[in-house]
Structures are given as C-alpha cells and as structure tokens.
N, C-alpha and C positions, 0 to 999 in steps of 0.2 A: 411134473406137469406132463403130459401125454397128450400125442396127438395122432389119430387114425386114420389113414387113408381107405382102404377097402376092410371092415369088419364080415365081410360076405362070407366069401369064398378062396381058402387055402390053396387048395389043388386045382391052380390050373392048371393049363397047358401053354407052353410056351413052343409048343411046332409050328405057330407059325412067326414065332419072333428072333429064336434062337437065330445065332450068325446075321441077323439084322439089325440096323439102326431102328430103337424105339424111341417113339416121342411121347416124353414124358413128361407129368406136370412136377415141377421142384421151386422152391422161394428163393429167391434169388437175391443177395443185397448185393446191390453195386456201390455202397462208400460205407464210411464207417458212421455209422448210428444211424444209415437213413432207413427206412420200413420195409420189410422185405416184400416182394413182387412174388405174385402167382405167375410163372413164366409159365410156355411150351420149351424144352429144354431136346438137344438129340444124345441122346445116351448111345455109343457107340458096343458093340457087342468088345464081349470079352478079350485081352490076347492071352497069350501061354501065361499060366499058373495063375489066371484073373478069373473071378467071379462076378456074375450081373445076379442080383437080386433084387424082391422086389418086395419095399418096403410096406409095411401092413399095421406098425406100431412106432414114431417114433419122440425124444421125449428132449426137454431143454434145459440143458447143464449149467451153471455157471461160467463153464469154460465157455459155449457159444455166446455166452451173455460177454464179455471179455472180446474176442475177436468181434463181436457184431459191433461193439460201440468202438472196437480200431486201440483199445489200450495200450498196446504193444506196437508203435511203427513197423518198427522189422518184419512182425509178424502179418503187414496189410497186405492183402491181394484180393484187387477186386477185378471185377463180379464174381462174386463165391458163393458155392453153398455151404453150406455148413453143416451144423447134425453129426454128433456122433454117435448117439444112443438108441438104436434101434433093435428090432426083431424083425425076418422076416421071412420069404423063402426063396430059393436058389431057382432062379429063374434058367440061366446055362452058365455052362464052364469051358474055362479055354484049355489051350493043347496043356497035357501034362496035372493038370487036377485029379485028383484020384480019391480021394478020401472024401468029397461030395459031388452029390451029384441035381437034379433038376427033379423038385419039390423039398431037397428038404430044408428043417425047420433051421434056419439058422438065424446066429447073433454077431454083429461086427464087434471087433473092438480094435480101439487107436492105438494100442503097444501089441503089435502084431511077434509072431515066430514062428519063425521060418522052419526049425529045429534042425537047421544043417550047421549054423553060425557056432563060432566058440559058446557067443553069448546063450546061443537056446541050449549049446551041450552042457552048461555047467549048472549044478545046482545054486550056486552063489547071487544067480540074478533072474530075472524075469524079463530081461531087456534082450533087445534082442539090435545085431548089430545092424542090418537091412531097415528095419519095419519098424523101429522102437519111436515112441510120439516124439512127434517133431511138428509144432505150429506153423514152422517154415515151411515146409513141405508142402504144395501145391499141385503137383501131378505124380502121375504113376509111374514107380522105379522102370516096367523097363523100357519107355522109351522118350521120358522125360516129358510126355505130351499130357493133353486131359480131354477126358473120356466124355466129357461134357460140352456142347458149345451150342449158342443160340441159333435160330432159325438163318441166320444173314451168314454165320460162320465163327461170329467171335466165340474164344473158348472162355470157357466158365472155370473156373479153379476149382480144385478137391480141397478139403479139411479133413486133419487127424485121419489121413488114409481110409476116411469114411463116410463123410457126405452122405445123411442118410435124411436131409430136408429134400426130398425129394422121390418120383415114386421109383423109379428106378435108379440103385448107383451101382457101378463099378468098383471092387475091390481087392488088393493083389491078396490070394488063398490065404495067405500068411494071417491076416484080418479076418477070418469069419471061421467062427467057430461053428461047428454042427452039435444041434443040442437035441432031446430025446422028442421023438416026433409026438407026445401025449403032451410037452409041455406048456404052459399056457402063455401063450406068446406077449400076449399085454404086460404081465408082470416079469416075462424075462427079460423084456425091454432095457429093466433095470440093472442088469447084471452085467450090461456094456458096459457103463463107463461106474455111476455114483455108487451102487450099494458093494458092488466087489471091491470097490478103491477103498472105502469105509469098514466094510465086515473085513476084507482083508488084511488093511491095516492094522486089525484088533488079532487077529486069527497069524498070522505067516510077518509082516512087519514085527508089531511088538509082543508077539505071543504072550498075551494076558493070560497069566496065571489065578486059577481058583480063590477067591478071597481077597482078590487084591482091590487095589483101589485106582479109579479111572478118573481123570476130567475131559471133557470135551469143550472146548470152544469154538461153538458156530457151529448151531444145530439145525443145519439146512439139511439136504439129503444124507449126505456124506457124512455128518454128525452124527446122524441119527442110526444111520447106518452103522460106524463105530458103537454105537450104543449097544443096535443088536448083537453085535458081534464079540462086545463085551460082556453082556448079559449072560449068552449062548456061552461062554466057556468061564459063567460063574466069580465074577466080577462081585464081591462084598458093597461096594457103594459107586456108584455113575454118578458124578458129577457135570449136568447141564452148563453151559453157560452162555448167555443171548441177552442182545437189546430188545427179542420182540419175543413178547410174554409169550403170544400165542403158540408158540415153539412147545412149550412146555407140557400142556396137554398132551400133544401128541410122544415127547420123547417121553412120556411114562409107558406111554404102549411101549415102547421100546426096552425098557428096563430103567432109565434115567431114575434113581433115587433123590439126589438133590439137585436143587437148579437155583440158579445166583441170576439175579440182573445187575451188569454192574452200574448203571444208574442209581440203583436204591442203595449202592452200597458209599460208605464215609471213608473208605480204604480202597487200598489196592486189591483186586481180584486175585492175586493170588497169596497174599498175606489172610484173608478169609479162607480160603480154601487150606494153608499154612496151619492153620487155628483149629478147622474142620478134621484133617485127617491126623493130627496130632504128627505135623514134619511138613507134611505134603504126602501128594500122588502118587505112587508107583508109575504110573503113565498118563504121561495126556499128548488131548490131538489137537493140533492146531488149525482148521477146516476153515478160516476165517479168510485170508488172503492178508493180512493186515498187520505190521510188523510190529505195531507197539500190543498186540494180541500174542505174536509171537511169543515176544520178552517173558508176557504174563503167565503164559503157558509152561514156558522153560521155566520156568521160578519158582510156579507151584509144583512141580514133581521136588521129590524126598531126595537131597541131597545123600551122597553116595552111591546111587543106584537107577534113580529118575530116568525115565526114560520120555524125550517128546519128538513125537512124530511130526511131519510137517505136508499136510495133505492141500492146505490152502492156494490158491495160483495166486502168487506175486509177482503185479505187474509194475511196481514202482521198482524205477532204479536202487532204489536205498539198498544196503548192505546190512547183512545178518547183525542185531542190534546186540551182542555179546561182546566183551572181552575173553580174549583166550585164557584167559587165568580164571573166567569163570567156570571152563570147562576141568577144572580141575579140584573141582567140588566133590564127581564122581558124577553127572548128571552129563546125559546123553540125548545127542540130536540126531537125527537121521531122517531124511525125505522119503514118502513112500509112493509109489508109479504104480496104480491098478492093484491098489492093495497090496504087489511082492507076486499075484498070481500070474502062473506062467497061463496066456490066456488059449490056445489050445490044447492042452495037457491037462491042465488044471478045473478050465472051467465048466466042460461035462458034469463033472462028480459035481461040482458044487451046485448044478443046479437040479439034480439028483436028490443034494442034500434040502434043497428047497423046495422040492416036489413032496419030500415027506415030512416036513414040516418042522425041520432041524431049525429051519432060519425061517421069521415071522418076515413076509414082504407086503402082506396087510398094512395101509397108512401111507405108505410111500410116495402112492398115486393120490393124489388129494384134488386134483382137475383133469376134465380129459375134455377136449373141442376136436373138432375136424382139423385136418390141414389147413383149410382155407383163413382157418381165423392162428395163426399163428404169431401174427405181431401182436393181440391179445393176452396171447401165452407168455409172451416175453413181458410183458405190463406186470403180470403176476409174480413172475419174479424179482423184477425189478423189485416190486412192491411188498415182498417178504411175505405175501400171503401165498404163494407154491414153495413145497418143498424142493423140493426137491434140492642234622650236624655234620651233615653230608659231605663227606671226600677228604675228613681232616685225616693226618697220618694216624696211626695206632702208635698206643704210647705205652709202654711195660709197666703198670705200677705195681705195688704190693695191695690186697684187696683183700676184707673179711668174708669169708666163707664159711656160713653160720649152719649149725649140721642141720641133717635131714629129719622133718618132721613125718607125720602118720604117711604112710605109702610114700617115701622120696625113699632116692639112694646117692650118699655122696663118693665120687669114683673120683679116683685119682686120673690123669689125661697122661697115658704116653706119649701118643698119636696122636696129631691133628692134621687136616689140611682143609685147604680152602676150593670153595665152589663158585662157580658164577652165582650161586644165589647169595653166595656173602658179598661178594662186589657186586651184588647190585644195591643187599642191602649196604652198606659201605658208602657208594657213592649217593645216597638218598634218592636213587630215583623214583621212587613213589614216596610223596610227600605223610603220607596216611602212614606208610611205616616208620616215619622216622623218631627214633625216640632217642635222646642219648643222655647221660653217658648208658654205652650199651657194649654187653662182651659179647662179639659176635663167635661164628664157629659155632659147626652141627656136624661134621666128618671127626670121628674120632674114634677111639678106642683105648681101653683103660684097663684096672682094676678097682675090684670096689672097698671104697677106703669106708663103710659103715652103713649101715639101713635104719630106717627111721621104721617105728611099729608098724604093723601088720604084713609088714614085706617079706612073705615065706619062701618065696621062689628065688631069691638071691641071697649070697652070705658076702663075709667079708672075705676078700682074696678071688672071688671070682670072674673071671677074663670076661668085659663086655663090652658092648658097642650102644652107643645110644643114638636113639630115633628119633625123628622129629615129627613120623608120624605115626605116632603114638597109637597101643593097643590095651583099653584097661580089659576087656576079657568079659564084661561083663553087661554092657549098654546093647541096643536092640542092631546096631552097626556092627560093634563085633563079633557077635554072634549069630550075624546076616554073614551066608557066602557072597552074597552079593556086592560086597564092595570091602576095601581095608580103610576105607574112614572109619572114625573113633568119634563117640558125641563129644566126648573132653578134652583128648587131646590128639585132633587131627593139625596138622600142619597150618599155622598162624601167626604169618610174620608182625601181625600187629598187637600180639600177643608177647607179654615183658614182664609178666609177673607169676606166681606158682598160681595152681589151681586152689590150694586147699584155704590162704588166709590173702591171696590178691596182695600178697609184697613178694619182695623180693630177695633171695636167700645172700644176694653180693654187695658190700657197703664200700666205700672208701676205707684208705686205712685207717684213719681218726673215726669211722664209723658216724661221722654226721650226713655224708649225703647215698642214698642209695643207688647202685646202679645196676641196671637192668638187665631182663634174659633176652635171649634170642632164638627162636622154634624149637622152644620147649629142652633147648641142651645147652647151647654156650660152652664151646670147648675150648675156644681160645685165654686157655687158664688151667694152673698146674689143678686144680681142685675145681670140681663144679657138682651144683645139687641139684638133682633131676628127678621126676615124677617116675613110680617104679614100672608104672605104663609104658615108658621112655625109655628102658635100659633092655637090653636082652642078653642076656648070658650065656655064651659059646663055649666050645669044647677047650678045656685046659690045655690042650696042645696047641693050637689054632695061633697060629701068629701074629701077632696081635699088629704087628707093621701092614702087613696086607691084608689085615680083617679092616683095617681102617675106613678101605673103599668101600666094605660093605653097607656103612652105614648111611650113604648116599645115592654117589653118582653114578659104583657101577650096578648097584640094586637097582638104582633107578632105571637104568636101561638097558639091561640086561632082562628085569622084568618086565619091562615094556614089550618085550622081541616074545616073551614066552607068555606071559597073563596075558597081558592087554590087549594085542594082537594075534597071540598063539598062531605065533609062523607056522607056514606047513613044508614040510618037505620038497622040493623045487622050484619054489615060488619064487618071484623077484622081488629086491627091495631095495626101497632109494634112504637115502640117511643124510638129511641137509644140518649139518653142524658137526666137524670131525672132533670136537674135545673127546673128554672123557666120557660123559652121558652117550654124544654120540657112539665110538667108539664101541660102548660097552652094549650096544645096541647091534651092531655090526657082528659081536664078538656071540650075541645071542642068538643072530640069526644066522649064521655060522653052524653052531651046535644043534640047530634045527634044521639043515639039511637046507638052506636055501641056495638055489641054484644059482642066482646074480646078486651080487650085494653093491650094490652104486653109492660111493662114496662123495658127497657135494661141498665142497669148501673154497673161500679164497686164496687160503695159506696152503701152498702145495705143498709144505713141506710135513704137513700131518698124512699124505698120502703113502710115504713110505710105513710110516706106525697103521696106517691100514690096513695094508697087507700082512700085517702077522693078525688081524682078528676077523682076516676072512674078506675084507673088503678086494671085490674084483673087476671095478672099475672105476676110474675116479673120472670128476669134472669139476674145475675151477671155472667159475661166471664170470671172472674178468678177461680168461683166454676165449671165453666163448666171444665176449661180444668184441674182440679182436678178430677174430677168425669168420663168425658170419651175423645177421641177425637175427637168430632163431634163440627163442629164450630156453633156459633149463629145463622146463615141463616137455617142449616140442623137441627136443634128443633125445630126454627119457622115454618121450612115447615111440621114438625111430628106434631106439635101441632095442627097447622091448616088445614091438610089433603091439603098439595098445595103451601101454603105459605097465608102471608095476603094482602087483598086489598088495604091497604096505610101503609108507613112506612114513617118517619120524622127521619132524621138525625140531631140532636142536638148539637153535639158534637164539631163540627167543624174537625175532623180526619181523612183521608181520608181512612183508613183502616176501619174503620167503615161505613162510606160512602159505600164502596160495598157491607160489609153483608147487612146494610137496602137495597141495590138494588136488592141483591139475594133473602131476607126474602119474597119480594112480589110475588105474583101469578103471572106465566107466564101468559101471554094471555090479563092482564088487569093490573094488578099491576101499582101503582104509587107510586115513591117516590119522595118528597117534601124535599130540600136543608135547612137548616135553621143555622146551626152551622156557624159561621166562620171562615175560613179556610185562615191562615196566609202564609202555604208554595205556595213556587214556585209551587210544585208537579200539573200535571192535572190528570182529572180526570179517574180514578183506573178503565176501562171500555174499554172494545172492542167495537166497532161499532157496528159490526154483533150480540154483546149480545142485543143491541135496538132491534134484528129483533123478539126475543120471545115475542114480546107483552110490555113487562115492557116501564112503561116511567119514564123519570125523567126531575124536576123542580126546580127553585130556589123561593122562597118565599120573597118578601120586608113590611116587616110590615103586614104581614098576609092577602094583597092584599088589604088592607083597605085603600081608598081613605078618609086621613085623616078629613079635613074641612068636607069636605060631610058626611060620616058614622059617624065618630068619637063621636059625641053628643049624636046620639040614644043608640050606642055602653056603653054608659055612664050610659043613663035612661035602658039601660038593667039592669046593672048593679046595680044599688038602688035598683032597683024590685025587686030584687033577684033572678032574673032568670040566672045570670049569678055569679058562688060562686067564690069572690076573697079573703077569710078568707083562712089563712093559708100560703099563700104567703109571705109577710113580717114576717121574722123570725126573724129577730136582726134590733134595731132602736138606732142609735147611735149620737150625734153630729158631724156637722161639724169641727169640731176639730181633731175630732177620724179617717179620713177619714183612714189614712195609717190602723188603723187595720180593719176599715169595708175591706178594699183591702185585707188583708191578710184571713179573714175569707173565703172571696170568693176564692180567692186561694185554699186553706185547704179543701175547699168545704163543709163548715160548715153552710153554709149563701144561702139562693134562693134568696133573693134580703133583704139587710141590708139598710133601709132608715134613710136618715141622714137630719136630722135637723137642718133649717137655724136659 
C-alpha cells in the first residue's frame, strides 16, 4: 500500500532550508490504536553523519501495523511516527556525510551499517552493531534526543531509525542508502523494508537452489516477495499458503505453483504439503507472525535437510512451539532480518538488478492514496485486501540370538559402554519409548560372527562398529550430501523391532517371550543382530577398545565441531556439558584451530579432563551465583567482547539450552543441539530472538554419514591425528553393568567400558 506526498517535482532546492528548522507535515499517533493526526511537526536539520530527506513515496508494513495498535508494551512510545518504507531525496547532510550528498535519490532502511563495526566487517551477518532494528529505539544514536517535536516543544519519537510517515525525517547516514538516480522511486519504496526481507530471504537466507521445492506461509508482501525470489533462482514448485483466497491470483504473478487454503483442508497443512512434495519442502517461509503457522511450516520442510525461515513479527509472549529433539530430525530454523542484505553494500546492485528486470516488482503496489488519507491505508490492511519398565536394575540372563536374515549381520560384542542416551532410555523418561523387556546398548565394537544374504560388503572375521544411525546407501537421504539421515534406519528410540519382518531377532531362553532391540544395535549382549545398514567395517588393525567410542559419543561430537558447525580457525567456543559428547566436542574444536574453548559444568572436577582436549577456560554455575549475579551467557559475553561463535548444548536441559543460545555472538552465532532432552517442554526461545542473527541446530551423530566417513574417521584416529586417550575412564565387566550405570549417574564415568 503506498502513499505519496509530492509526485511533482524531484530536484529541488534546499538553500533555503539546509541548517534550518523545517515545518513539516507527518501523522502522528499519540496512543496505541488511536487514528493518526495530520500534524505540523519541526524537523530539526541534520547533526554529524545525519541525513534530512524528503519523503516523496512512503508505504505500510505490517510492522507499523504492530507498533500502531501498541502489541508490544515495551515497544510503546508515544507520540510517534512511524514509517519505515520510503524513497526519497536528500534534502542536506550533517558534518562528516561524504557518500551523499543534496538531491540524491535515496532509500532508508531500519537495519542500518555503519561499515566500521565488527558486525558491518564481517561477511557472517548483515547486522550491524550501532544501527541494527531495534523497535525500542526511539531517538538518534548521537545525542539521545529527537529530531522531531510539536509546535509547543513536545518531542515526537523516531521508529526503526526511520520515520518516514512524514514529509521530512531525520536519519543517521548509517540508514539511507543512495540508489541510481534513473530509478523509479515509487517501486523502490519497496526495497526498504518488505520485498528485500522476502526476495532476500529466498536469495542470501536460504539460498534456494534450482529445482527445489518451496512453501510459503502468509502471502502478504513479504510472501509473495519470497515467491519472486524463489521463482527468480528456479524454484521446481511455490507452494502458497493463506486464509484469503484473493492472495492467490496475485502470487501466480509471482511464480506461486500451488496454493492451499487451510480452511478447505480436513488435515493439517503441512501433512498435505507431506503428501504434495513426496517428504516435504526443501524450504519454507514463515511470514505469518503466528506460532501455530510456525509449527506448520517447520513440519512441512523434508526431514533431514528442511530448511524454515522465520520472517513473521511475533508479538505474543509464547515460545518457539518445538521440542529440541525435534531438531534432530535434520531440519533447520533460522530467523532472517532484511532478507541477510547488507543494506548499503548490498542494496545498490539489487536495485540495478530490478531496473533490468531480474526481479518482477509489478503487483506489489496494489493501492496508492495521498498522505492525508493514511488511516484508510491502514483499514486495507488490516483488512487483507493490501498487499503488501523404567529404572528396574539390569539383570544378566542367557537369551536366543536367532541368526541374521537377508541384509542383517550377527557380530559378536567385545566392546560396550554406556551413554546418557541409555540412561535416559533405562530410566523411562519418555513414556513413548518405553518398551521392555529390552537389551539396551548402542556403543560397541566387535567382530562379525556371520552375514545373512545379500550382505557383500562385510564377511565373517571383520573388525566393526555398529550405528544407530544407520546408512542403507541407497534411499534419496543417502545419497543426498545434504544430511546423514537414512529413510529406514535413522536413529529411533521407539523403534524395537528388525526392518525386514517387524520381530525381533532376541527371545528368552525357553524362547516363549520375545525381547526387544534398541536404536537399531543393542550391544548389551555377548551376540547381537543388526541391519547391514548398521555395521561399518574398519581397518583390521584398529583397536577395537577405543574404536568403541567411535560408534557414538565421540563421533557425535567431535562431528559436531567439524560437520555441523565447521569451526573455523580462531574462533570461540562455549561447550555446556563436560561428559564425553561434550568433551569430544572441545577435542574437535581444538584440532580446528579454535582460539578459546570455554568449558561449562557443575562438577569441576571434569575440568582437569578438559584441559588435555583443548579446553581453555572453565565456568561452574554454582560458583558463579556464589560469587555475583550475572548469569552464564553474561560472562560468556564479557569474556569474549560479544559472546562466542559456536556453543554446543550437551546437557540435554532446557534451561541451559538457552544460556548456550544467548552465550553466542548476535549477528553470527550458532548453537548446535546435542544433549538429550527427555521433557515434554519446547524450546526455551521467542521467534523474534532468531531475528538477531543467532541460529540454532540439532546434531545426529556429528553429521557423519556413517558407512561412507566412518572408516577414514577411524585411520584418523590410529594416526593420531585425532587424541582418544583419556575417554574411557572406568572398564568394568559385563556383570558389573548396574554400577558402570550408577557411576554414570554419580557423574563419575565419561564413558565406563564393559567387557564381553
């Protein structure tokens, strides 16, 4: 929706206004939801590195739609103007502006850069650390004041460092981009806030690749915008989705292929969509503002690889509608802030590329009125017609172990040890898993005592390790680089039976009652039968005592540090959970060259085993909140001037889960999922905190596609390029299982292997 104040005349002259107070007309709301006012308003001239320009095109976001009705307390400051989506031209500039000057054509935008900030040097973000959006924000950085105030003296407050409801605002340089003096200012309007936020979400957020496949939910500007931007880099099928039909016409302009109302549908929106794209999505955008939209959206992208954006403003308190164990699907969340574009670096070209007609901004505009009639504008919006057996001890019995049919292999169990994820399953905390009798154990290492038909890649006698997250070599996941999920046998605790005939290969000794598998291996037992998906075969010399680890905990997080994260050389990293996972995470990012490695536990006494895997500073949370009251995230961030580049959750906790989410650097920050996390609870997270930069991920096995890596991952390991000394801390018999259990408990044990 668009609104024009002078279509006349571009090139004025401002000698007689430059370095004076102008009185300008701008709309004014004084409360929340009340009609904004045609004021006289005094716009004060420029100071050092501030721009006055004078607005000529300006247009109504959702976002104003959001502060005008006050959704957000915190966010209330009245009388304000608002606007942030304008075009216009540079009326004058204050001390120290050098790169515009008085007439040209320029465009504000709310996520300003400065380009002197870490944030504007780094390619990793678009934020910037000065000028980055902030709803709070109400006057100009440099002297806290506003450039605005009524006839009598009161001040008027700034929005998104751009208040462009009005004919003149004030802007620090940081905010106005200079764009090509031919271009046609009505339709660049749009490239302030909604179509950049949208095409660039498609384009630099989730970089949609050729043939893929797209949903969007909430086909207002910013949808529809993802649409073109999807379209534009060759998007196989655009998936629509909206309550208001009339959306629909226009996203075909767009490229939109199918379109869903979910009204008409008798299912969930993203189980059609499930049905539609044979999985799900490659990507979808969440543009809705709306948290059970959220869910829908994250659900329908293609486990293993999914990618969902989150471009919506959530202004409801509620938290991210996930559980953390659901991000361990392989599917990914990430908030995107102005599309990812750095906005004056970036956004020249792009409207360059919209000048030649790269990107279609045809439709976009679908009303245009005078200023005066502005609370009108907002009607249209409103009104959807403008676009714009738990914890018993384990007991040793004698058990049939029935040989291996077509693709299993039965391997004899040197090696076991135990992981939190058996004591979690052990003590039944998730009701959904609990089956028994069940032989738990997934850490092992053996030889293979026989192969059932078709199994050419292992014989009998050969040294392996078996997975839980399974690779058959063959399904459209494994033979995707884009994730080490498997369709058959990815990691499934509530899974207790073989793939091929749905029983079970383990009976009682009398053979009348069967008992069950556990993630696809069950190692606790001298003999066990596993899918050949499941086994991986290592080098004949390979030790088979410390190849043990590989089939888990230190894969898991050691791959963590190098797939899932791919530390970089200097970087910082915080690590909340010293076990083993932890640990071997520390040990990863070590061998990556990382500059600080921050160790977080309550038991100080894993801090000394930290220091031999590279860990170079520790913090226990119980001595902190002795010592002052700053929580874990706010030390990380004094330590590391900002916070650090990767943080790995170990723990499985969900309160901990957030400080690793807070400890990271806005703008770039990643944290990587790895604990497991037994309650109901979701995840401890506002939407809107995705929109600072930070992402977060869940890890499965360290992203190691087991059969394939696995083996090199192994002769790493001999080399000695990769140090697994100091890991097995206690080695006990199989007999002894209940106290290896209990050590681990007590937290006394990184991994206790037990002896067949």
């Amino acid at each position: 929706m668009g609104s024009s104040f002078d279509e006349t005349s571009h090139g004025f002259t401002s000698l007689q206004t430059a370095g004076k107070v102008i009185t300008s007309k701008a709309a004014i709301v004084w409360g929340p939801g009340q009609p904004f006012v045609i004021e006289e308003v005094q716009v004060d001239p420029p100071q050092r590195m501030e721009v006055r320009i004078k607005i000529l095109f300006t247009s109504v976001c959702h976002t104003d739609l959001s502060a005008w009705k006050g959704e957000n307390e915190a966010q209330q400051a009245f009388p304000r103007i608002l606007g942030h989506e304008a075009a216009g031209v540079v009326e004058s500039v204050g001390e120290g502006v050098l790169d515009m000057r008085e007439g040209d054509h320029v465009i504000p935008i709310f996520n300003g850069e400065c380009g002197h900030c870490v944030y504007c040097k780094s390619e990793k973000t678009n934020l910037c650390e000065k000028f980055r959006v902030n709803p709070l924000k109400k006057v100009m950085f440099n002297d806290g004041k506003s450039r605005f105030s009524c006839r009598d003296g009161q001040p008027v407050y700034h929005f998104l460092n751009t208040s462009t409801f009005s004919e003149y605002t004030v802007l620090d340089s940081a905010c106005v981009v200079k764009i090509h003096p031919e271009a046609p200012l009505k339709k660049m309007t749009l490239l302030s806030c909604g179509v950049s936020t949208g095409l660039g979400a498609a384009w630099n957020t989730a970089n949609v690749q050729p043939g893929s496949t797209v949903a969007i939910f909430g086909l207002g500007s910013v949808g529809l915008a993802v649409a073109e931007g999807a379209r534009a880099r060759g998007a196989s099928k655009i998936i629509g989705i909206d309550i208001n039909t009339q959306k629909f016409v226009t996203g075909q302009l767009m490229g939109v292929t199918d379109f869903i109302n979910p009204k008409d549908l008798d299912q969930p929106v993203h189980e059609k969509i499930v049905e539609m794209t044979g999985g799900g999505v490659d990507y979808s955008f969440e543009c809705a503002g709306n948290l059970e939209v959220l869910r829908e959206a994250f659900l329908s992208t293609h486990d293993g690889w999914g990618l969902t954006v989150i471009l919506g403003i959530h202004v409801s308190p509620g938290m991210l509608p996930f559980h953390p164990m659901e991000l361990f699907d392989g599917r990914k969340l990430i908030g995107s802030v102005f599309g990812d574009f750095k906005g004056k670096t970036q956004l020249p070209e792009f409207v360059h590329e919209c000048m030649r007609g790269v990107v279609k901004l045809d439709g976009f505009i679908t009303h245009e009125l005078p200023f005066t009639k502005i609370n009108e504008a907002f009607q249209l919006l409103i009104n959807g017609k403008s676009l714009r057996g738990p914890g018993q001890p384990f007991v040793i019995e004698e058990v049939q172990v029935h040989p291996p049919q077509k693709m299993e292999v039965r391997m004899r169990v040197l090696y076991t040890s135990i992981c939190h994820t058996d004591l979690s399953a052990w003590k039944g905390e998730n009701k959904a898993q609990q089956v028994y009798p069940r032989i738990l154990g997934h850490e092992a290492a053996g030889i293979v005592e026989s192969v059932g038909e078709g199994v050419l890649d292992i014989s009998e006698g050969d040294n392996v390790v078996p997975i839980f997250n399974g690779e058959c070599g063959d399904c459209a996941y494994c033979k995707s680089d884009k994730t080490n999920l498997c369709e058959r046998f990815r990691v499934n605790p509530m899974k207790s039976v073989m793939v091929n005939d749905g029983k079970t290969r383990f009976w009682t000794h009398d053979g009348n009652q069967p008992i069950y598998h556990f993630l696809n291996t069950s190692t606790f037992v001298e003999y066990t039968v596993i899918d050949s998906a499941c086994v991986v075969k290592i080098d004949a010399q390979a030790p088979l005592r410390k190849m043990t680890l590989l089939s888990c905990g230190f894969s898991t997080g050691i791959g963590a540090a190098w797939n899932t994260a791919n530390v970089q050389a200097g970087s910082n990293v915080a690590v909340f959970g010293l076990g083993s996972v932890g640990l071997a995470v520390a040990e990863g990012a070590r061998l990556r060259g990382a500059s600080r490695i921050i160790g977080i536990d309550i038991n100080s006494d894993k801090f000394s085993k930290g220091e031999t895997v590279g860990i170079t500073d520790f913090i226990n949370p119980i001595d902190l909140q002795k010592e002052n009251d700053k929580t874990v995230h706010e030390i990380i961030r004094e330590m590391t001037n900002g916070g650090v580049d990767y943080s790995f959750e170990c723990a499985g906790n969900l309160e901990v889960l957030r400080e690793a989410f807070l400890s990271t650097h806005d703008g770039w920050g990643l944290t990587v999922i790895l604990g497991i996390h037994p309650t109901p609870r979701t995840l401890p997270l506002h939407p809107m905190e995705l929109f600072d930069g930070r992402r977060i991920t869940g890890s499965v096995f360290g992203d190691f596609k087991g059969k394939t890596q696995l083996p090199n991952f192994a002769l790493q390991c001999m080399s000695g390029d990769v140090n697994l000394d100091g890991f097995i801390t206690h080695e006990l018999p199989l007999a002894e299982i209940n106290e290896a259990f209990q050590l681990l408990t007590d937290g006394k044990a990184l991994r206790c292997l037990l002896h067949l």
